[in-house]
C-alpha positions in Angstrom: -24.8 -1.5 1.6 -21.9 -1.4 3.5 -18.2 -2.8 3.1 -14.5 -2.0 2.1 -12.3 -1.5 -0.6 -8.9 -1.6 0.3 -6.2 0.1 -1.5 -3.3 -2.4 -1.5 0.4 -2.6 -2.1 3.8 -3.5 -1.2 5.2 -0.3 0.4 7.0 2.4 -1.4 5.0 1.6 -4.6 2.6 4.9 -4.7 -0.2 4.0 -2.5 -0.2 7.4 -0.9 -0.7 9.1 -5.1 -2.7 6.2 -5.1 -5.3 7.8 -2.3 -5.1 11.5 -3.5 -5.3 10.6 -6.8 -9.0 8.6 -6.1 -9.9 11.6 -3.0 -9.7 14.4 -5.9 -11.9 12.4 -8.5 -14.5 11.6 -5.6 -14.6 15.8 -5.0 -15.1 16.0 -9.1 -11.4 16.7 -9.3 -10.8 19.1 -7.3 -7.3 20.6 -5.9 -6.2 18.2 -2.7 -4.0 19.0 0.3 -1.7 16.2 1.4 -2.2 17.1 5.0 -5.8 16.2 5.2 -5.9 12.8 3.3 -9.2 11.1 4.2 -9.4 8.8 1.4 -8.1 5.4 2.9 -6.4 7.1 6.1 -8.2 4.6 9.1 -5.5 2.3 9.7 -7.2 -1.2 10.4 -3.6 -2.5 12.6 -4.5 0.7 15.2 -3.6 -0.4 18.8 -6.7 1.5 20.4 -9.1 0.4 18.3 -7.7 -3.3 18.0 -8.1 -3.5 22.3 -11.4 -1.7 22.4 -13.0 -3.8 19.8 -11.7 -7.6 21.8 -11.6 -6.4 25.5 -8.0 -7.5 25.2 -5.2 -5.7 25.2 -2.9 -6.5 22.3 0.8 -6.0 24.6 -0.8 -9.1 26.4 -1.0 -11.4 23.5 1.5 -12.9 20.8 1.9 -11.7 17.4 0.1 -15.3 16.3 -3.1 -14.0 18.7 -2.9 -10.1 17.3 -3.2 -11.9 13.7 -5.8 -14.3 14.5 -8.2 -11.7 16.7 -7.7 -8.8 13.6 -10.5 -10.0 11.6 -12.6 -9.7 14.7 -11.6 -6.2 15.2 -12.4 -5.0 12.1 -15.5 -6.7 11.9 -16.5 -4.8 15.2 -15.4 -1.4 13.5 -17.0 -1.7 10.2 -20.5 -2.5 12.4 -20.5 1.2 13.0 -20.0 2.2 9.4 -23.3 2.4 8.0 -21.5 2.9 4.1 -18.8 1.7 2.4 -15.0 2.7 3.1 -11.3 2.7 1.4 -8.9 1.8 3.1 -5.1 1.7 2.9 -2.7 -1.6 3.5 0.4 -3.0 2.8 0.1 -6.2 4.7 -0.7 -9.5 3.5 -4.6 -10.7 3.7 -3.7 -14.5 4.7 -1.3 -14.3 7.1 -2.5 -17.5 8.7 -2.9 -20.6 7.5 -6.0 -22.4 7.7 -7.6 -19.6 9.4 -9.7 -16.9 8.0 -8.0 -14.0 5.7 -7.1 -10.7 7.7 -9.5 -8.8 5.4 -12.6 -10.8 5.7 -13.8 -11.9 2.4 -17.6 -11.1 3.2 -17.0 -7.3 4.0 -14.6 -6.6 1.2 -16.4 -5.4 -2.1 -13.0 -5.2 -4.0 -9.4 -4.5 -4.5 -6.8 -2.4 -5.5 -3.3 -3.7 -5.8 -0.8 -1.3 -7.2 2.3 -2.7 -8.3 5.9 -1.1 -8.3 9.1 -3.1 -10.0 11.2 -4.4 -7.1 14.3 -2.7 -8.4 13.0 0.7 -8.0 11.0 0.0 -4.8 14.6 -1.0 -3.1 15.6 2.5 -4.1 12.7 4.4 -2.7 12.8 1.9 0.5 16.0 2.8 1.5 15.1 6.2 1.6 11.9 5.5 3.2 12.8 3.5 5.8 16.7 5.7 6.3 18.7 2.0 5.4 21.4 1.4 3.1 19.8 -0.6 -0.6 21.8 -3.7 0.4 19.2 -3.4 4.1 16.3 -2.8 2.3 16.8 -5.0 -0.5 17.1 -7.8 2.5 14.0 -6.3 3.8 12.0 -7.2 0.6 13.5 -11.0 0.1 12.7 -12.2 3.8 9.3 -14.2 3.8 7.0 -13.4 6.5 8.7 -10.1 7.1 7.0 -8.0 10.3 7.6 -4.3 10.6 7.6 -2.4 14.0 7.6 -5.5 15.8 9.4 -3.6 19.1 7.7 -4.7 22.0 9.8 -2.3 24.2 7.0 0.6 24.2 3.9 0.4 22.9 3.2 2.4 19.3 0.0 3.6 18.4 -0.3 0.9 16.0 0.6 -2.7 16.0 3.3 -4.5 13.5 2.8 -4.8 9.8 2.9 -7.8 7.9 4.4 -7.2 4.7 5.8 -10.1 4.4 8.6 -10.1 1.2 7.7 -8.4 -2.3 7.0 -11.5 -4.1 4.6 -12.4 -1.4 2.7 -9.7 -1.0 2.4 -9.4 -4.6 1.6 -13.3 -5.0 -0.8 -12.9 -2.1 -2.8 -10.2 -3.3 -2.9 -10.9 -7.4 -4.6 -15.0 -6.3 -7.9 -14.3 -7.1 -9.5 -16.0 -3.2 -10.2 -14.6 -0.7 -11.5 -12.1 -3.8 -10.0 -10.5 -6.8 -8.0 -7.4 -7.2 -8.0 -5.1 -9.6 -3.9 -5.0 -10.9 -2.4 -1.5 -11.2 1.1 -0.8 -12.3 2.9 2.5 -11.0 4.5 2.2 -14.5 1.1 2.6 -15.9 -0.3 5.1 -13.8 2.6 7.2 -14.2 2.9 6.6 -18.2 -0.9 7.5 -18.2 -2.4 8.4 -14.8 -6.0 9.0 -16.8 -6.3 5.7 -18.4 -5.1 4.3 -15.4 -7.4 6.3 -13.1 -10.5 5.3 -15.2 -9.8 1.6 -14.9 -9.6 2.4 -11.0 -12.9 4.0 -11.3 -14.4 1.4 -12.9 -13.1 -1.5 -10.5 -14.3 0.4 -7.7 -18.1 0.6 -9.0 -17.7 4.7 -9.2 -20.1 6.5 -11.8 -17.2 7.3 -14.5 -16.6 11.1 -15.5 -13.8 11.9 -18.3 -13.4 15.2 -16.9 -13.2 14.7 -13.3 -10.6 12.2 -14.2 -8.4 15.0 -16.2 -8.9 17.7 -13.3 -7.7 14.8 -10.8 -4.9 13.6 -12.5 -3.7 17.7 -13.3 -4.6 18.5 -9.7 -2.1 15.5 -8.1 0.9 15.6 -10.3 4.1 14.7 -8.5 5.3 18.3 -9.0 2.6 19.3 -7.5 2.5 17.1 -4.5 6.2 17.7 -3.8 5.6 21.3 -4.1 3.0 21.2 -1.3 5.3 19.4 0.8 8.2 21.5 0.4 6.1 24.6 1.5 4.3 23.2 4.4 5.5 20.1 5.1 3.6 16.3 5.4 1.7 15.5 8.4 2.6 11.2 7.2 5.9 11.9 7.8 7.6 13.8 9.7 10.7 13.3 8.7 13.6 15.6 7.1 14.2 14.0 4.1 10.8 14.6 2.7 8.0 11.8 1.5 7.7 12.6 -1.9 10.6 11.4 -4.1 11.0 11.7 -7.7 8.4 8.7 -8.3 10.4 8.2 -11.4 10.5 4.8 -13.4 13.5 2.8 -14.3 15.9 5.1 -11.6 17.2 1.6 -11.2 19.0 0.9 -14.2 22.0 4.3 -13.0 21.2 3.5 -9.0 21.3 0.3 -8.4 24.8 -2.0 -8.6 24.8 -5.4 -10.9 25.2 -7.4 -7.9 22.0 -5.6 -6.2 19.9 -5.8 -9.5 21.4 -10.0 -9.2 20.1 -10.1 -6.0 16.4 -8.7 -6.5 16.1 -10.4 -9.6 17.2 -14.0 -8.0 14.4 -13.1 -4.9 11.6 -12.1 -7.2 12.0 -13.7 -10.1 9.1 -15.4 -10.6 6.4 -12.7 -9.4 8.3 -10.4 -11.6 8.1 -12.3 -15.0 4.5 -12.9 -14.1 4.0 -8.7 -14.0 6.3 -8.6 -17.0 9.1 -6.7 -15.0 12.0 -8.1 -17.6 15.4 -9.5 -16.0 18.5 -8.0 -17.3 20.5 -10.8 -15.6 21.0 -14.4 -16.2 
């Protein structure tokens, strides 16, 4: 049988652990090098494969056409995958209304979503994406929000649809097109191992305590960081390094009260409903 698992979530909330985390258990816990991540690494919004799969090329059409031919395109992939795959997103799967889901329901077997609190995604946003908090915090609170939208040269893959925080988190916690299994980077850092196991089990893997300890030793954040310093990331090539402190609450001594205001006024709603507490009125 055949079919995907996708490893979702809103950027900047630990997919990336997420992926080497699940590509050590799968090798029985073995050590992993961040510069060959296979685990979840085809990217299903890449411009080659998108304009050999329809016989059009996407620089032709509007971002409305891209969104509505995707499906097609990854339904012309995944007919050349004879088992099943992970892979990684951050986009939204019903971009569209009243067309079908961007991830088509009958070749998905399942879900991850891992969930970050917005306060502390702003922080490691900012750095991400090399924007002031106040940018990135706007980033999060605009609906429909579209990455690398440029049409000035043509990038190897096409725009992202993140669309805001509480969106994408809305979006992928309904339970249609098909359910999710939740995962909060709070958790998984509090307890990678319990954490890891209920992974394990949502993705219909056999489940082996040890594998799951050697894993979770094997891709600590020191570890990862450490890797990085000495030989850099091949994900991003940028300065300032990819691998931050991934630590939880940084928030509450980084972020102004009028920036915690403003994130807690945007997300609100999604956030009492992943019990990420308000501290303002």
């Amino acid at each position: 049988m055949t079919g995907i698992y996708w490893l979702a979530s809103y950027p900047k909330s630990g997919n990336t652990w997420l992926r080497l985390l699940l590509q050590s258990y799968l090798a029985g816990g073995a050590a992993v090098d961040i510069n060959a991540i296979v685990l979840g690494s085809h990217r299903t919004h890449e411009r080659g494969q998108f304009d050999e799969a329809i016989g059009i090329a996407a620089a032709d059409l509007t971002e409305a056409e891209i969104l509505a031919w995707r499906p097609a395109a990854i339904r012309t992939w995944m007919a050349t995958q004879p088992e099943p795959v992970y892979l990684k997103t951050h986009e939204l799967r019903s971009p569209l209304i009243g067309r079908e889901s961007l991830f088509p329901a009958d070749l998905s077997l399942g879900a991850i979503y891992l969930v970050r609190d917005p306060r502390d995604v702003a922080l490691s946003l900012a750095r991400h994406l090399n924007m002031s908090i106040d940018e990135a915090i706007a980033v999060m609170g605009t609906p429909d929000h579209r990455m690398a939208r440029s049409r000035q040269g043509l990038r190897p893959c096409l725009f992202d649809h993140w669309g805001s925080w509480s969106q994408n988190v809305e979006d992928w916690c309904a339970p249609q097109p098909f359910a999710a299994h939740l995962v909060r980077y709070e958790s998984l850092r509090a307890d990678p191992a319990s954490a890891l196991a209920g992974i394990v089990t949502a993705l219909a893997l056999p489940h082996d305590p040890q594998a799951v300890q050697r894993a979770v030793a094997a891709t600590s954040i020191e570890t990862l960081r450490a890797q990085e310093a000495e030989r850099g990331f091949t994900e991003w090539r940028d300065g300032r390094g990819f691998f931050g402190e991934g630590r939880v609450a940084a928030w509450r001594d980084r972020l102004t009260a009028g920036q915690i205001a403003r994130i807690e006024t945007d997300h609100g709603a999604a956030m009492r409903r992943l019990g990420y507490r308000a501290v303002t009125a």
